[in-house]
Each structure stands twice: as structure tokens, then as C-alpha cells.
Rosetta silent file (secondary structure, phi, psi, omega in degrees, C-alpha in Angstrom):
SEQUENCE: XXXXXXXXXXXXXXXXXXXXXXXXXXXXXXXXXXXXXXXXXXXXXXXXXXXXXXXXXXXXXXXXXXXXXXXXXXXXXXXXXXXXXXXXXXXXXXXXXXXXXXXXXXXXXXXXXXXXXXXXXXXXXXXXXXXXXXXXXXXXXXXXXXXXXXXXXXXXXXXXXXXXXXXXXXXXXXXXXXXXXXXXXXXXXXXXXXXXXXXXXXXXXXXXXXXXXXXXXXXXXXXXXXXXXXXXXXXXXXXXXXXXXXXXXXXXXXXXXXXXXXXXXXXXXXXXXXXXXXXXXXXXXXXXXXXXX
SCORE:     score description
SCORE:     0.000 S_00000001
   1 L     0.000  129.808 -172.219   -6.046   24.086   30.448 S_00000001
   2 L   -80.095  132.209 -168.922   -2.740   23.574   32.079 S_00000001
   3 L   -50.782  148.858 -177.838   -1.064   20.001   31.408 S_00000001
   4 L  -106.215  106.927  174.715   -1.511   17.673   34.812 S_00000001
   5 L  -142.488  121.076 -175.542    1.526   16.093   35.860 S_00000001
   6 H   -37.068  -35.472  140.748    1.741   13.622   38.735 S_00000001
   7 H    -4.739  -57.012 -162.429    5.449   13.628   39.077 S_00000001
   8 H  -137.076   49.976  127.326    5.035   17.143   41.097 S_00000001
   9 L   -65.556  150.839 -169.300    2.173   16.192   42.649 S_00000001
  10 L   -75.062  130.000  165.716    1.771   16.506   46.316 S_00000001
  11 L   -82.126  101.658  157.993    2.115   12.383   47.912 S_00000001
  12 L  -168.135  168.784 -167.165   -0.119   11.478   50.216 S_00000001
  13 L   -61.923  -25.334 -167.559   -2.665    8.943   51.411 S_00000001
  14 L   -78.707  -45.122 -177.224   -5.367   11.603   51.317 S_00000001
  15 L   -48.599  -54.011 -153.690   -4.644   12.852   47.326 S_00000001
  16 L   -72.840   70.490 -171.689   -4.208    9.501   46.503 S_00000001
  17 L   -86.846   81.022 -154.849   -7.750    8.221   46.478 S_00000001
  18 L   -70.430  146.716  164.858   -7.284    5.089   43.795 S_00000001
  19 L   -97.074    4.405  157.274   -9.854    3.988   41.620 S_00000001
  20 L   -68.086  -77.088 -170.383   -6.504    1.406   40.453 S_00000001
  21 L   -97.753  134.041 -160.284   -5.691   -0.227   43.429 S_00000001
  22 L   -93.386  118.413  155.173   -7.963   -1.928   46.160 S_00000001
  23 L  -157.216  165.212  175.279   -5.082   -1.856   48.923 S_00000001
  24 L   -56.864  160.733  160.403   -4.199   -1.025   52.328 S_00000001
  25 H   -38.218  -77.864  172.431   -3.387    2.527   52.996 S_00000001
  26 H   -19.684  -78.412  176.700    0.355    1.631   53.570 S_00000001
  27 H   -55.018  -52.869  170.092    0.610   -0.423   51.314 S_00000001
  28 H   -64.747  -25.480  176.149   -1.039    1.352   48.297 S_00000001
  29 H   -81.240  -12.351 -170.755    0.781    4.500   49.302 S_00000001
  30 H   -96.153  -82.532 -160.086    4.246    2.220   49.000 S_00000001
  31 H   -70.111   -4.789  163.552    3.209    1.408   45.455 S_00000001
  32 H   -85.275  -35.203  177.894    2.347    5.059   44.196 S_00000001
  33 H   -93.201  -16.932  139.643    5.582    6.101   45.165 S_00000001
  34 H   -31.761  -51.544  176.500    7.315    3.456   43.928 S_00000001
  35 H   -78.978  -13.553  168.558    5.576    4.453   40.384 S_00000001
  36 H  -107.925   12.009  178.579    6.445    7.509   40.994 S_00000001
  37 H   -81.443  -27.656 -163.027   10.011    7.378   41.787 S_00000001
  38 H   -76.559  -45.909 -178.164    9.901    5.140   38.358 S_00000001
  39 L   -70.300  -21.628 -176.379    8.268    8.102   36.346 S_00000001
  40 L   -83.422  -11.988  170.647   11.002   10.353   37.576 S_00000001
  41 L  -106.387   -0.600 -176.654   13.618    8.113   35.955 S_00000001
  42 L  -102.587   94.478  175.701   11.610    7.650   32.724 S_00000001
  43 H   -55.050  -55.248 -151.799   12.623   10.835   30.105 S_00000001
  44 H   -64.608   -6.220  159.421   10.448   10.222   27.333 S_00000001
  45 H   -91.576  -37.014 -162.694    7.233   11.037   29.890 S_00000001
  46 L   -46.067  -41.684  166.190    8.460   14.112   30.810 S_00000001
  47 L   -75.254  -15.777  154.861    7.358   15.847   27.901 S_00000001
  48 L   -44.216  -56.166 -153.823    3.762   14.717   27.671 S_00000001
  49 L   -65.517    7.482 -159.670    3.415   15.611   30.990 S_00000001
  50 L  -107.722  138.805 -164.587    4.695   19.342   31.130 S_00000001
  51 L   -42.376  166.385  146.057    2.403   22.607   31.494 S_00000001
  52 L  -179.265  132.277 -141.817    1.562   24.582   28.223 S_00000001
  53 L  -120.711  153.754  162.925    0.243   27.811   28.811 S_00000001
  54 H    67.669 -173.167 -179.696   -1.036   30.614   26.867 S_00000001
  55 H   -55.491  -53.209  178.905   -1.792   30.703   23.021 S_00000001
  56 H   -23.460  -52.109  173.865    0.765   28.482   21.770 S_00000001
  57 H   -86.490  -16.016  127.884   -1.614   26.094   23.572 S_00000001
  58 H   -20.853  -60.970 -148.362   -4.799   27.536   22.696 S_00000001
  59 H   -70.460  -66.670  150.925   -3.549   27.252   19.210 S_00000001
  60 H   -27.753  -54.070  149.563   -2.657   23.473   19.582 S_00000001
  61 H   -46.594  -78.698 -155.700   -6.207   22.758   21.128 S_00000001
  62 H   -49.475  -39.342  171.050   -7.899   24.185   18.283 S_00000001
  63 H   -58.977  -62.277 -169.885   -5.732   21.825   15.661 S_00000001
  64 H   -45.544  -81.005 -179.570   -6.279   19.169   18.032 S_00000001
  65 H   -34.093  -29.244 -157.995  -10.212   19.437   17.758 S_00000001
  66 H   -91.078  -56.925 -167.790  -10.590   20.277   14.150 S_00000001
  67 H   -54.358  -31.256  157.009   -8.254   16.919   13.348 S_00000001
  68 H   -64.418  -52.711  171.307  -10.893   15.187   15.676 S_00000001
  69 H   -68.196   -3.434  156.103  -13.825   16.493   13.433 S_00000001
  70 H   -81.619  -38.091  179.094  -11.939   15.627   10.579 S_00000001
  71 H   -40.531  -69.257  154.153  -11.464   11.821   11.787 S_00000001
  72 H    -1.309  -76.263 -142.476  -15.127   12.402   12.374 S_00000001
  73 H   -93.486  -22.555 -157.468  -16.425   13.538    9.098 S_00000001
  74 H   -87.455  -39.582  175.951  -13.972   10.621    7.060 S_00000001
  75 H   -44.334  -59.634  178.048  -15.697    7.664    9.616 S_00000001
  76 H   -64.128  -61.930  179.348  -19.422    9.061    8.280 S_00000001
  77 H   -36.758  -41.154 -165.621  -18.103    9.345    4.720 S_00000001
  78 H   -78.357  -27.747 -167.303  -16.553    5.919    4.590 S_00000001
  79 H   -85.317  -31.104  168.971  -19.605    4.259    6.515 S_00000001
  80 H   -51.633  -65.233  169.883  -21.873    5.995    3.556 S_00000001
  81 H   -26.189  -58.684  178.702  -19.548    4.705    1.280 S_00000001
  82 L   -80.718   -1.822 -160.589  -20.193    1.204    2.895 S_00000001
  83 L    39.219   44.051  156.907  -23.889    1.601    3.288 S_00000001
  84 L  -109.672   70.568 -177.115  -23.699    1.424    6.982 S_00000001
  85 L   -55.821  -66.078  173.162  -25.501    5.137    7.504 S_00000001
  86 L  -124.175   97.676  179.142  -26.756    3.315   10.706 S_00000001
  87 L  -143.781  105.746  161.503  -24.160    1.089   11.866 S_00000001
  88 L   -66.242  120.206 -158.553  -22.359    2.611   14.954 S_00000001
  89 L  -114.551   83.074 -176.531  -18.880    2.777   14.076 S_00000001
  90 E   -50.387  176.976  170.630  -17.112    4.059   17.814 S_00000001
  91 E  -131.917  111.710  169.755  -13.786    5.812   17.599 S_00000001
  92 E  -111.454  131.522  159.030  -10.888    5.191   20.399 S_00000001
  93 E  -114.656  108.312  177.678   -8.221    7.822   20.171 S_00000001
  94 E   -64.347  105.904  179.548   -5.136    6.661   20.888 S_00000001
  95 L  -116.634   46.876  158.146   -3.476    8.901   22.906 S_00000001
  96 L   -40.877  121.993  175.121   -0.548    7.184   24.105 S_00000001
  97 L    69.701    6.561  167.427    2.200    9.648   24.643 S_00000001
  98 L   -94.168  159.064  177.651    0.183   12.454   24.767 S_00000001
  99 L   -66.674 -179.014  179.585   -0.618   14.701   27.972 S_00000001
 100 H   -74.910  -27.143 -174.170   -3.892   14.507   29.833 S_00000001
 101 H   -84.313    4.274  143.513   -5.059   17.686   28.885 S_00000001
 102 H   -68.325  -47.721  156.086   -5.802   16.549   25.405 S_00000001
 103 H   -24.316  -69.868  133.465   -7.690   13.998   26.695 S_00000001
 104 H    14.994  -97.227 -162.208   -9.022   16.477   28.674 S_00000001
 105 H   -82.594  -18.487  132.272  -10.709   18.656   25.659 S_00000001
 106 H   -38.383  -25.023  130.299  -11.624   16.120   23.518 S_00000001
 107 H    -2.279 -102.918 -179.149  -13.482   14.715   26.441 S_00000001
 108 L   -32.065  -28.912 -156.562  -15.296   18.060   26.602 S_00000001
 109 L  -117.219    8.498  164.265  -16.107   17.645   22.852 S_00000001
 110 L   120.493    3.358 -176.819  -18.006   14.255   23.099 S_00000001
 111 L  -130.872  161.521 -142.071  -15.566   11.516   22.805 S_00000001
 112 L  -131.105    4.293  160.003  -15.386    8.685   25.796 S_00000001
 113 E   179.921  125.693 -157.414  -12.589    6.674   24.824 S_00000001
 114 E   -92.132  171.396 -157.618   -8.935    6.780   24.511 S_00000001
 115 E  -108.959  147.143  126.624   -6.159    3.947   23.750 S_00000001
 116 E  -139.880  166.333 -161.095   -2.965    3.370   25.640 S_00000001
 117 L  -104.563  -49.289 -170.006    0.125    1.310   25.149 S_00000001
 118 L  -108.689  128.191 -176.591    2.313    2.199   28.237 S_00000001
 119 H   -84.882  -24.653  156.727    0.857    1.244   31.573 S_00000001
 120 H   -16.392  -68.356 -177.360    3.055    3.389   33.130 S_00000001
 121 H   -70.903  -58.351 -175.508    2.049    6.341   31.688 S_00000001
 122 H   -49.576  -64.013 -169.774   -1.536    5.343   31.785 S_00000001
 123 H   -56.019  -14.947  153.696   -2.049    5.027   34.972 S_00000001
 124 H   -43.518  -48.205  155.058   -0.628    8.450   35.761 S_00000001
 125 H   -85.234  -32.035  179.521   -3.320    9.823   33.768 S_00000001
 126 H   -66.172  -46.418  173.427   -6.046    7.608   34.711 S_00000001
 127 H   -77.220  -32.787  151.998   -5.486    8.685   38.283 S_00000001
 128 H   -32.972  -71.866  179.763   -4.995   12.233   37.420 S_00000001
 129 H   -41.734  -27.216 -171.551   -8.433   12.052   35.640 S_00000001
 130 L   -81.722    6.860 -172.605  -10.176   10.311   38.687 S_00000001
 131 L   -84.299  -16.999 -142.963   -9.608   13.995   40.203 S_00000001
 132 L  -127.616  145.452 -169.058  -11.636   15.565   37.810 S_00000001
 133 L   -65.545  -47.925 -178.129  -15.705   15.173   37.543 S_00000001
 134 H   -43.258  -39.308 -160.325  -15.826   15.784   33.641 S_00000001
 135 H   -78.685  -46.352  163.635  -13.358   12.776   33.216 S_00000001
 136 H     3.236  -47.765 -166.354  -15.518   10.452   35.179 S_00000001
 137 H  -117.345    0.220 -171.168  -17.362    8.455   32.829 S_00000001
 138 L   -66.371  145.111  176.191  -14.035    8.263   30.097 S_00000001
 139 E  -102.016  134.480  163.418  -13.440    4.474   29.096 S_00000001
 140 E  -123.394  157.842  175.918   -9.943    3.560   28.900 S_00000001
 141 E  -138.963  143.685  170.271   -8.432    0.702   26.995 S_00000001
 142 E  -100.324  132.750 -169.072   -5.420   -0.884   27.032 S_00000001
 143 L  -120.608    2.229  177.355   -4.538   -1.656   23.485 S_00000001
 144 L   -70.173  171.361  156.945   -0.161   -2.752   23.874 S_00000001
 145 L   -46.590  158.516 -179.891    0.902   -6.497   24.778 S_00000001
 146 L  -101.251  145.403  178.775    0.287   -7.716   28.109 S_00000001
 147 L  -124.358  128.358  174.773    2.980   -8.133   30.309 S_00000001
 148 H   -31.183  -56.271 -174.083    2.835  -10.396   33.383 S_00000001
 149 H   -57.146  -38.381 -171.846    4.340   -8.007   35.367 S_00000001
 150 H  -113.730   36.434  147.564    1.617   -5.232   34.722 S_00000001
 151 H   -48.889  -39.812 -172.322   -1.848   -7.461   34.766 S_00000001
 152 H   -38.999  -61.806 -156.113   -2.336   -6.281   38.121 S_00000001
 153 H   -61.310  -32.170 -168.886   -2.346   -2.591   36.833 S_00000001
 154 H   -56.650  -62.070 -170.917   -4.207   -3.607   33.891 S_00000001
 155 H   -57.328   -4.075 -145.701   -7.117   -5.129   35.550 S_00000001
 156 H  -110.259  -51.759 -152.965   -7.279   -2.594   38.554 S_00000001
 157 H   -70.411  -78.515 -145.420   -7.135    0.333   36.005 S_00000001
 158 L   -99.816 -174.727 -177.969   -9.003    0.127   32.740 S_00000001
 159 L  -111.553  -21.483 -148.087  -12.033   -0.840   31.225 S_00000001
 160 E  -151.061  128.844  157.212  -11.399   -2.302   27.905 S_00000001
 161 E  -114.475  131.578  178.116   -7.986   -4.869   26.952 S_00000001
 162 E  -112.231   13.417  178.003   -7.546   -5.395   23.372 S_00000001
 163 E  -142.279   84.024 -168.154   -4.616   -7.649   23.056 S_00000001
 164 E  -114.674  170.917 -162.494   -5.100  -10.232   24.921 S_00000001
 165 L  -175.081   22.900  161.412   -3.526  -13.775   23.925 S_00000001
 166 L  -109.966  154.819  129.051   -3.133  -15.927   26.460 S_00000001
 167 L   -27.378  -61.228 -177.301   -4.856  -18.517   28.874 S_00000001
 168 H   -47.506  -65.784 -171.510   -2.389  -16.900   31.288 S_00000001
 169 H   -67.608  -34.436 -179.381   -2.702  -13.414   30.762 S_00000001
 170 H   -56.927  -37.547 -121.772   -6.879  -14.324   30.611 S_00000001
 171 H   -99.345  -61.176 -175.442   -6.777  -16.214   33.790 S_00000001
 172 H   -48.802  -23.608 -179.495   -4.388  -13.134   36.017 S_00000001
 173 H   -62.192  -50.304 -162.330   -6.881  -10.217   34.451 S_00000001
 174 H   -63.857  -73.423 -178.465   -9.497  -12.356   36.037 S_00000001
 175 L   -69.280   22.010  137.323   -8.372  -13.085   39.625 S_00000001
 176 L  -131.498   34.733  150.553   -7.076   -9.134   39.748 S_00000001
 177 L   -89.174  125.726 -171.474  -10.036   -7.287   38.686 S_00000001
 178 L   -96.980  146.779 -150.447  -11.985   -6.269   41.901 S_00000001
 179 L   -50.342  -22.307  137.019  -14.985   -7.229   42.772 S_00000001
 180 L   -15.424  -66.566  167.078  -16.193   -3.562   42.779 S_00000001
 181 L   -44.202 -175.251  138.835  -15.504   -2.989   39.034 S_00000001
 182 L   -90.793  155.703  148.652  -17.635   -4.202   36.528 S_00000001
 183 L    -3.715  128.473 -162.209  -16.174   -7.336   34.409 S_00000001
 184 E   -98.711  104.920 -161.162  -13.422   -6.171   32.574 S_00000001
 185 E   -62.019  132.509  132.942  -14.090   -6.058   28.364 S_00000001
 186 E   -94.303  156.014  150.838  -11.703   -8.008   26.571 S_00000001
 187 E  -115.719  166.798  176.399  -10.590   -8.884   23.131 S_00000001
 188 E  -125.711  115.746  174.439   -8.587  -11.419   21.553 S_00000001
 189 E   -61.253  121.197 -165.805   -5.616  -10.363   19.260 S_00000001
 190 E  -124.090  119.549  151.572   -6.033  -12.567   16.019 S_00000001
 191 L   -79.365   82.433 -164.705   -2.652  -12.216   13.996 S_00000001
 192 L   -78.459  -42.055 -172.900   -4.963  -12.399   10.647 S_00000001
 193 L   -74.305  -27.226  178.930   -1.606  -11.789    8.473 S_00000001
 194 L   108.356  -32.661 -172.617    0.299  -13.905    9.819 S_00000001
 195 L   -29.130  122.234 -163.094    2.873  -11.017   10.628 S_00000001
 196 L   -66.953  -20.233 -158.269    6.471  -11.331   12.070 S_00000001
 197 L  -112.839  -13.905 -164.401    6.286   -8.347   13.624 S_00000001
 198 L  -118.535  136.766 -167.690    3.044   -8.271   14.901 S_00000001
 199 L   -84.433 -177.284  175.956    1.455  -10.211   18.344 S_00000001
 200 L   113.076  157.389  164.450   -1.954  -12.202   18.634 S_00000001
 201 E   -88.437 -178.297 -166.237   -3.101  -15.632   18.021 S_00000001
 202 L   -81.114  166.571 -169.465   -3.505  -17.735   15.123 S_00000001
 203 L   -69.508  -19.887 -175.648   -6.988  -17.957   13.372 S_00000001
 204 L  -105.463  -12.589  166.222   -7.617  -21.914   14.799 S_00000001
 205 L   -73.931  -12.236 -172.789   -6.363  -20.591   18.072 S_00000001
 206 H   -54.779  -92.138 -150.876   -9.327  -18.066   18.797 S_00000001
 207 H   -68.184   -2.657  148.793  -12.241  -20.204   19.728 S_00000001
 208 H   -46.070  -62.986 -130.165  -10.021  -22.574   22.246 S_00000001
 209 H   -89.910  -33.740  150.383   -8.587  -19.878   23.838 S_00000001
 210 H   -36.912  -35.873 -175.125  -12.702  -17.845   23.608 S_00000001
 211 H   -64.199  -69.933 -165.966  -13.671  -21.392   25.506 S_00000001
 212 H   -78.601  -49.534 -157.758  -11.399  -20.854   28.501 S_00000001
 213 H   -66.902  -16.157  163.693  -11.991  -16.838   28.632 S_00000001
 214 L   -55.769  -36.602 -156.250  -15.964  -17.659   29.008 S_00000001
 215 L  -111.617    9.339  111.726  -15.968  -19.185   32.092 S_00000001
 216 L    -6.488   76.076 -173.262  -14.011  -16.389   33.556 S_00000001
 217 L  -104.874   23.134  138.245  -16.492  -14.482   35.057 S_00000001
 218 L   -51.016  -35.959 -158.564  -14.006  -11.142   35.840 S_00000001
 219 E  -121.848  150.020  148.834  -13.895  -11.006   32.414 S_00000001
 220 E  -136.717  140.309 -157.385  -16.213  -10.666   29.499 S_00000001
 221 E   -89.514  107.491  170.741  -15.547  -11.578   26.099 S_00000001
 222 E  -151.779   50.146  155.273  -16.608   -9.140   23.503 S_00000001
 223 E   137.096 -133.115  165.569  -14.756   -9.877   20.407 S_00000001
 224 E  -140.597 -176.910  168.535  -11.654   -9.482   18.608 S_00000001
 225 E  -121.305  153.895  147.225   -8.943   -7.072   17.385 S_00000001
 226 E  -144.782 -172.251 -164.204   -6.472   -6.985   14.670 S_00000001
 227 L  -161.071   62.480 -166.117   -3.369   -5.059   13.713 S_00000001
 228 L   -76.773  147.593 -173.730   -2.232   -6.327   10.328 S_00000001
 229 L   -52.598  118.908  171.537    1.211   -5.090    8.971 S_00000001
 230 L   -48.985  132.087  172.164    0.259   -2.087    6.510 S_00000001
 231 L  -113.630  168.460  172.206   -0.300   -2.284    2.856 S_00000001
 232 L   -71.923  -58.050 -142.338   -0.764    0.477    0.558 S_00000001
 233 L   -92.597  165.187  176.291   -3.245   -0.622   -1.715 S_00000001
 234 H   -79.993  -23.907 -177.020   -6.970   -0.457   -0.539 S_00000001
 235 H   -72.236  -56.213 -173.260   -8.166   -4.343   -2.015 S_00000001
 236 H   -62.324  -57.216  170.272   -5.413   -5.606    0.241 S_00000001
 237 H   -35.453  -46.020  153.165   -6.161   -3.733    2.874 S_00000001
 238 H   -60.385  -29.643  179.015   -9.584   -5.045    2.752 S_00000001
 239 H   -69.474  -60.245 -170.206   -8.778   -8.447    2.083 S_00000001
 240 H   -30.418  -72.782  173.238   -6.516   -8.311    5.311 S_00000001
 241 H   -41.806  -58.037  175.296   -9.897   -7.066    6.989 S_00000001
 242 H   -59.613    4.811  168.180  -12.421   -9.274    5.817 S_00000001
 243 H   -78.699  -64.404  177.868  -10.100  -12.096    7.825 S_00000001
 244 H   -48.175  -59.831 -173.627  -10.689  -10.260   10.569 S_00000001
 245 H   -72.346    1.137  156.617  -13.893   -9.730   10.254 S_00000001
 246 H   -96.706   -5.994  144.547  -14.510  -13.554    9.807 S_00000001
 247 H   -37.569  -58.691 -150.253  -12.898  -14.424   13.125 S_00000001
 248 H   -50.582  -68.431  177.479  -15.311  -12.036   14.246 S_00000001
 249 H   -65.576    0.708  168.555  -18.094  -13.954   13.120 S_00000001
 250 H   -82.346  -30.947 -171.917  -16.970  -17.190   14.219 S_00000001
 251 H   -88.190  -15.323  157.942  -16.988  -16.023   17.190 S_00000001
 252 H   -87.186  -29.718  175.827  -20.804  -14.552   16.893 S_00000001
 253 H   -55.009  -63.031 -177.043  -21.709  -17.982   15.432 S_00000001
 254 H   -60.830  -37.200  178.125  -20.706  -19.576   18.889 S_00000001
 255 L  -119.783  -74.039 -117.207  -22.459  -16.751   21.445 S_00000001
 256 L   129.683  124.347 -163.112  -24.106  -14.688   19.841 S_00000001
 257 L   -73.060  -27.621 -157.386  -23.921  -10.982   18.411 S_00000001
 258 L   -61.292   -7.617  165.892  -25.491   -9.530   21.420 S_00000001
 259 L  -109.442 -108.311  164.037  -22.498  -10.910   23.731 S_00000001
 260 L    -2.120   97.686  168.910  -19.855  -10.642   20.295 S_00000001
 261 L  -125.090  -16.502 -151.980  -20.374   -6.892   19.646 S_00000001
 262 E  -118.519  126.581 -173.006  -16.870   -5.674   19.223 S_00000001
 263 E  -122.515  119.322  178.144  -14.529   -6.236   15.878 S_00000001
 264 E  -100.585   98.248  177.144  -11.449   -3.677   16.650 S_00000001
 265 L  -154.541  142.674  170.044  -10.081   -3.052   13.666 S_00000001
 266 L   123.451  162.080  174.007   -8.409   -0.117   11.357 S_00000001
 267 L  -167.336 -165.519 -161.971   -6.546    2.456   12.270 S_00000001
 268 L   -58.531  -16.522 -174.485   -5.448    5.970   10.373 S_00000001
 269 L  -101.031    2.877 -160.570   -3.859    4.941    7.310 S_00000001
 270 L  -141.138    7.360 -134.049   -6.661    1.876    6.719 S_00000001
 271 L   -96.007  -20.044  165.557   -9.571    2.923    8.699 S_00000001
 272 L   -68.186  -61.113  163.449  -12.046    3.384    5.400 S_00000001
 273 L   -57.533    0.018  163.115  -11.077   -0.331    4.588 S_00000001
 274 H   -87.776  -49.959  167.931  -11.602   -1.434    7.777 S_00000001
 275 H   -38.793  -92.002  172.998  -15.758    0.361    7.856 S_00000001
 276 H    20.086 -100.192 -147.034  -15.699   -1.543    4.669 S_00000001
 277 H   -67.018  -42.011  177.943  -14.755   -5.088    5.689 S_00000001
 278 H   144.203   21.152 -173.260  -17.603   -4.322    9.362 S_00000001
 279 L   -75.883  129.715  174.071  -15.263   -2.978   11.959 S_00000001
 280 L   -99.543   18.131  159.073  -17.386   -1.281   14.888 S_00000001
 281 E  -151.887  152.015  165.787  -14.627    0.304   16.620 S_00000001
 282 E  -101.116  127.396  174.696  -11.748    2.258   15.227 S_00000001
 283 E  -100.017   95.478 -165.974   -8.267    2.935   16.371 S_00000001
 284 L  -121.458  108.389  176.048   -7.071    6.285   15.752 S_00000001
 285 L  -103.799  -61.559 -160.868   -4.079    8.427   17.143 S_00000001
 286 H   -59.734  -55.540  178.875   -1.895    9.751   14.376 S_00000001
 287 H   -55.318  -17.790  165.888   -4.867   11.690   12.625 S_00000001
 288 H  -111.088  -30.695  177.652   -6.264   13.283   15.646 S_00000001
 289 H   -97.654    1.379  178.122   -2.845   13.754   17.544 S_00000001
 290 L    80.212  161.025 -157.203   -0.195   14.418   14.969 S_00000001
 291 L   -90.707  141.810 -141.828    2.550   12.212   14.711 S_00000001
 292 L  -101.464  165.769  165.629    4.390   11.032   17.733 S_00000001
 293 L   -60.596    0.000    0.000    8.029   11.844   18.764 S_00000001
């Protein structure tokens, strides 16, 4: 399938039918070409975004897929492992910096939802994708920091935020998701380690800052993530987790699991100690996309 890239797309009010932005005509046609005068100065997209034709890319699908069915196969083992046989353990594949047409056939092979970091970039594919009927029903999540500057895009765009950590950033998702959408899933980033390097709030900040995001009703609240600095050994790695996963449950103690459903945690190098400690959704890129640039 030949890569889709937006760049050297034709502009106009008719292609551009958004399922981002609720805006005038004018006006909404003034901000896609703004982003896309923006994408044309940004190298480091160019190369997602560029055809790739013939076997070389045949060849690269086929890698792609089998590294998804391995991801696959390690999630049931580890969940065995864990006695959770039947425990639904989701998979997001983060595919941040990759083209759409990975997206694309992994889709096609059953899986409904991908991560990204740069809203830039995302939204380029997310409106690519609204061209194409298969692509329809994909959940996207934004899993980077929030930036003031790009709530708009956030809330207009995606389905799922997972690092959210503000009042602020809670309050702008809310008054600019439109009334159209559904409620827009969130999480709350819990910095379980403590980690210098790493964003989220502190473990006594959660159910404050869960308090104000309730009454939000743009939003819905349906757990938390973490993203602790990597250790090596697997007992740490679990210990790290079971933190997480007792946010989690502070936060089912207060609502409820059936509104508290979602503990986002693990990711390719940790993702068996993360089933482990009770994580229900996993965050995986490097192991299904190969290692980034």
C-alpha cells in the first residue's frame, strides 16, 4: 500500500473534510495550510511520510505483522504466567514516527489503537485516515506531554489522552472538545518513581486533581498511566508497577471499577512486569515497529 502523505496533497475546502476541527470553511482552510506550510519545514516527517513501493515494502509489511503477532503471543504468555487467562489486557502500538500505512495494515490485522507523541504529525495521519473507510473506527491516543498551545488539536482530534497533569490542561481539553464527539478518555500521569526525567503528578496529587477532572463533563476520567524510568531487573520492575497499580485502585475505591477501567502501564522492555503488577492496557512501539531513527 503506498505511504499517504499530506504534504503533496491537493488543498482545498472540499478534500479537507475535518473530523479535527469544527470551524468555518475559511477559517479551517487557513489553519490546514498553516499546518501544512509547518510540515514542509519539519525534516524529520519527511521520511515517515514518503511512498514505498514494491517488495522492499512487501517485505517490511510482513516483519511488521509477524513482530505484531509476536507482541501478541508474549501479552497471552505473560497474562498465563499471571493467571489472568481472562483478563483483557488491550495493546496500543505506538506508532509515533512511523507512516500511515503501517497503521494502515495492522489495522487490517485486528488492532484499533495506536499511540502518538507529536501532534503535528498526528494529525496529518488522523486526517489522512478519515479518508479511508477501513480506518474509521481506529482509536487514537495521545500519549506525549500536553502543551497549551496544542489542547485545541488534542481535544478536536483524538480519543484517548494519557498524560494529562494539570487542572489547566483538564479544564482547556474540556471547553475544546466538541459537542459532536463523545467525551474525551483521559488519564492521569502519576510519576510513581519519582523520576527527574519523567512528567506526571505526585501520588497525593492524583485524587485532588481526579476531583476537579469529574465534574468536567467533556471529559471522562478512566484511570491512570505511568512511565517509570527503566530498570533491568524484573522485582524492580514490578515493584515500580505495583505503585502504579495502587494509584489505580485508589482511584477505583473513590468511583468505582466500572467508571476506573484503565491502568496504562508497561511498555516493550517491562510489559510482562507490568501484566504482572494488573495493567489493562499496554504501550508498545519498539517491538512491533523496530527501533526509531
Amino acid at each position: 500500500m503506498e505511504r499517504f502523505c499530506l504534504k503533496n496533497a491537493s488543498i482545498s475546502n472540499q478534500v479537507f473534510k475535518s473530523r479535527c476541527f469544527g470551524l468555518e470553511q475559511n477559517e479551517e482552510f487557513a489553519l490546514y495550510s498553516k499546518l501544512m506550510n509547518e510540515a514542509s519545514s519539519t525534516p524529520q516527517m519527511d521520511t515517515p511520510l514518503q511512498p514505498a513501493k514494491g517488495d522492499v515494502s512487501s517485505r517490511q509489511g510482513a516483519i511488521l505483522i509477524q513482530r505484531w503477532r509476536d507482541v501478541k503471543a508474549r501479552i497471552e504468555r505473560a497474562k498465563a504466567l499471571a493467571h489472568r487467562e481472562h483478563e483483557t489486557v488491550d495493546l496500543l502500538a505506538v506508532s509515533k514516527t512511523f507512516p500511515l500505512s503501517d497503521i494502515v495494515q495492522l489495522k487490517a490485522m485486528g488492532q484499533m489503537d495506536f499511540g502518538e507523541n507529536y501532534i503535528q504529525e498526528a494529525v496529518q495521519k488522523i486526517e489522512a485516515a478519515t479518508h479511508m473507510p477501513a480506518m474509521q473506527d481506529a482509536r487514537w491516543h495521545c500519549i506525549g506531554p500536553l502543551q497549551s498551545n496544542k489542547t485545541k488539536w488534542v481535544a478536536q482530534c483524538f480519543d484517548w489522552v494519557h498524560a494529562l497533569e494539570s487542572s489547566k490542561h483538564a479544564q482547556r481539553l474540556h471547553e475544546q472538545r466538541p459537542e459532536h464527539l463523545p467525551a474525551l478518555n483521559v488519564l492521569i500521569q502519576v510519576n510513581v518513581d519519582q523520576g527527574q526525567t519523567k512528567s506526571g503528578v505526585s501520588v497525593q496529587e492524583v485524587l485532588p486533581l481526579a476531583k476537579e477532572m469529574m465534574s468536567l463533563s467533556r471529559l471522562r476520567l478512566r484511570g491512570v498511566m505511568t512511565m517509570p524510568d527503566f530498570v533491568p531487573q524484573y522485582d524492580a520492575q514490578l515493584a515500580l508497577h505495583l505503585k502504579g497499580r495502587a494509584v489505580f485502585e485508589l482511584l477505583q475505591n473513590e468511583w468505582g471499577p466500572e467508571r476506573i477501567d484503565t491502568l496504562s502501564m508497561g511498555m516493550t522492555q517491562d510489559l510482562e512486569a507490568a501484566i504482572q503488577a494488573g495493567s489493562t492496557l499496554l504501550r508498545v512501539g519498539t517491538a512491533i515497529f523496530g527501533g526509531r531513527a
